[in-house]
C-alpha positions in Angstrom: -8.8 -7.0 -1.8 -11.5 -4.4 -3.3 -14.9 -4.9 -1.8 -13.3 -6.7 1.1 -15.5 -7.0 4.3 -13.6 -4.8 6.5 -13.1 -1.9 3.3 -17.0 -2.2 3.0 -17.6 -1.7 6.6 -15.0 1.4 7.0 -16.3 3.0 4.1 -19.9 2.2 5.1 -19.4 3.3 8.7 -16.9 6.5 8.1 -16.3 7.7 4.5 -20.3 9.2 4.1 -19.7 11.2 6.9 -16.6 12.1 5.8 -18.8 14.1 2.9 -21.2 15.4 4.9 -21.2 19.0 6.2 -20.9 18.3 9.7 -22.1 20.6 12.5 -19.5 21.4 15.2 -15.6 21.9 15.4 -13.4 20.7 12.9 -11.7 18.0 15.6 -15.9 16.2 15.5 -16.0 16.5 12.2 -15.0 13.5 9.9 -12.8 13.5 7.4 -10.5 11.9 4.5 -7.3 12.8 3.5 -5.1 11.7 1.1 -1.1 11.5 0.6 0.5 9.6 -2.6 4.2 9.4 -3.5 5.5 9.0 -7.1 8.5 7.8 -8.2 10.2 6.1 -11.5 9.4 2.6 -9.9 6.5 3.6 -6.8 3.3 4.9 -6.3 2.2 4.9 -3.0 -1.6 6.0 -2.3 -2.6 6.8 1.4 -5.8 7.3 2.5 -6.8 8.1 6.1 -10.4 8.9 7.8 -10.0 11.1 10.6 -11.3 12.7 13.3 -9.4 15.9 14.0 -6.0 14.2 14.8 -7.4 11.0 15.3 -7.1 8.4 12.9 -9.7 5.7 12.3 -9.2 4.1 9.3 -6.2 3.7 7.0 -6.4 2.0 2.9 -3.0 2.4 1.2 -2.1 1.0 -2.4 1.5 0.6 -3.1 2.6 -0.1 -6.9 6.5 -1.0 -6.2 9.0 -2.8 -9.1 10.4 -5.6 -7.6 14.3 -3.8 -8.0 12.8 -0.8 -5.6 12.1 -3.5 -2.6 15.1 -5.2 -3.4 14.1 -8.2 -4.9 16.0 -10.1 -8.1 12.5 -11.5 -8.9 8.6 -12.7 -8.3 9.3 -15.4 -7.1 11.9 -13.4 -4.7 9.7 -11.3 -3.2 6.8 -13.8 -3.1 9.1 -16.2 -0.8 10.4 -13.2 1.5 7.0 -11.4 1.9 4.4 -13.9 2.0 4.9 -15.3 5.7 5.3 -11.7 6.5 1.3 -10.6 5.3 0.1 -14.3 6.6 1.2 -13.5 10.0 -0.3 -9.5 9.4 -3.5 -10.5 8.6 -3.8 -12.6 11.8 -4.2 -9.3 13.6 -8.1 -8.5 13.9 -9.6 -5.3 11.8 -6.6 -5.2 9.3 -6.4 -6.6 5.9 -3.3 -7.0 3.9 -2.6 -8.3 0.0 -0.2 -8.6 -2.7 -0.7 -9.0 -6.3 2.8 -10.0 -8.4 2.8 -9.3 -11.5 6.1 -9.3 -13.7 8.2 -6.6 -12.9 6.0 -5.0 -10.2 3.9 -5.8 -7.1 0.5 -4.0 -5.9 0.4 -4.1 -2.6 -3.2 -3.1 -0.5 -3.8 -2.8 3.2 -6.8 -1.3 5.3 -6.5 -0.8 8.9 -9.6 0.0 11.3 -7.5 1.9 13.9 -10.5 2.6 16.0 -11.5 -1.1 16.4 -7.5 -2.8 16.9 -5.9 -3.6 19.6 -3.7 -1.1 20.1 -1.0 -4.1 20.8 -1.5 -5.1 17.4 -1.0 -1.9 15.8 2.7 -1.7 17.1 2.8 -4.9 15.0 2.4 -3.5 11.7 4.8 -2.1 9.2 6.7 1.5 9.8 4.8 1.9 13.3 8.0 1.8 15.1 9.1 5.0 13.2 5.8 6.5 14.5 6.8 6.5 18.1 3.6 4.3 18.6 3.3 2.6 22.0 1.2 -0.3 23.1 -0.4 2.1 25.9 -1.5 4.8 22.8 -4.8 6.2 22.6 -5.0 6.5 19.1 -2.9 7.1 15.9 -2.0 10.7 15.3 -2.4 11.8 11.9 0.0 15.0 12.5 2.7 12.5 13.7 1.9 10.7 10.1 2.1 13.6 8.1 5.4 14.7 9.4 6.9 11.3 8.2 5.0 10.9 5.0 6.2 14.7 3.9 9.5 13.9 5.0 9.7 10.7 2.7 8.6 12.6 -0.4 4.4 11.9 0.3 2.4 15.5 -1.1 -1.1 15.8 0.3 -4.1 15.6 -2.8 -6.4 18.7 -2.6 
């Protein structure tokens, strides 16, 4: 999914002024941070662009073995998962693949938060855990941290 159209028009839109020194309080200022987990068979990459708690974007890479999800085989997880993305990437402003190789999967998502439906983003994966209601205003990066920490995630300085 590199170079997608919606990565290319996140990163366009948010990620250069996520470098720039910007003039204000830190809750206008915006920003990228980064979370990854590592395991013997995961690594998990988070990447959010924020605005003080306020999440706009999200781009995660997940490198799982097929045994850590649960599946026997490719062809396993391929069957179970595949309607499962197909229906994902119906929802507008998110992006979802898989690439199956032998023994692992490399999994890629980007979400433009600040452009869905805030219907659809109850829709996607782990967002129940979140507390997330149709009715939020936005995606609280705090509320994210607390679970990624608590599943093992460390924040890259």
């Amino acid at each position: 999914m590199r170079g997608s159209r919606l990565e290319r028009e996140c990163r366009a839109e948010y990620c250069p002024l996520a470098q720039e020194k910007t003039a204000g309080t830190p809750e206008q200022a915006v920003t990228e941070t980064v979370y990854k987990l590592n395991t013997s068979d995961m690594e998990a990459t988070s990447t959010f662009v924020h605005i003080g708690d306020k999440i706009l974007t999200q781009h995660g890479v997940n490198v799982t073995s097929y045994e850590a999800f649960g599946f026997a085989s490719k062809e396993e997880a391929q069957a179970a998962l595949e309607p499962q993305i197909a229906e994902l990437n119906t929802l507008d402003e998110y992006e979802h693949t898989i690439e199956y190789g032998e023994t692992h999967m490399t999994e890629e998502y980007i979400a433009n938060y600040e452009a869905m439906d805030p219907a659809d983003v109850v829709k996607l994966p782990g967002m129940d855990e979140l507390d997330t209601t149709a009715d939020a205003d936005y995606y609280s990066l705090e509320q994210t941290i607390d679970e990624l920490e608590a599943a093992g995630y460390t924040k890259v300085e």
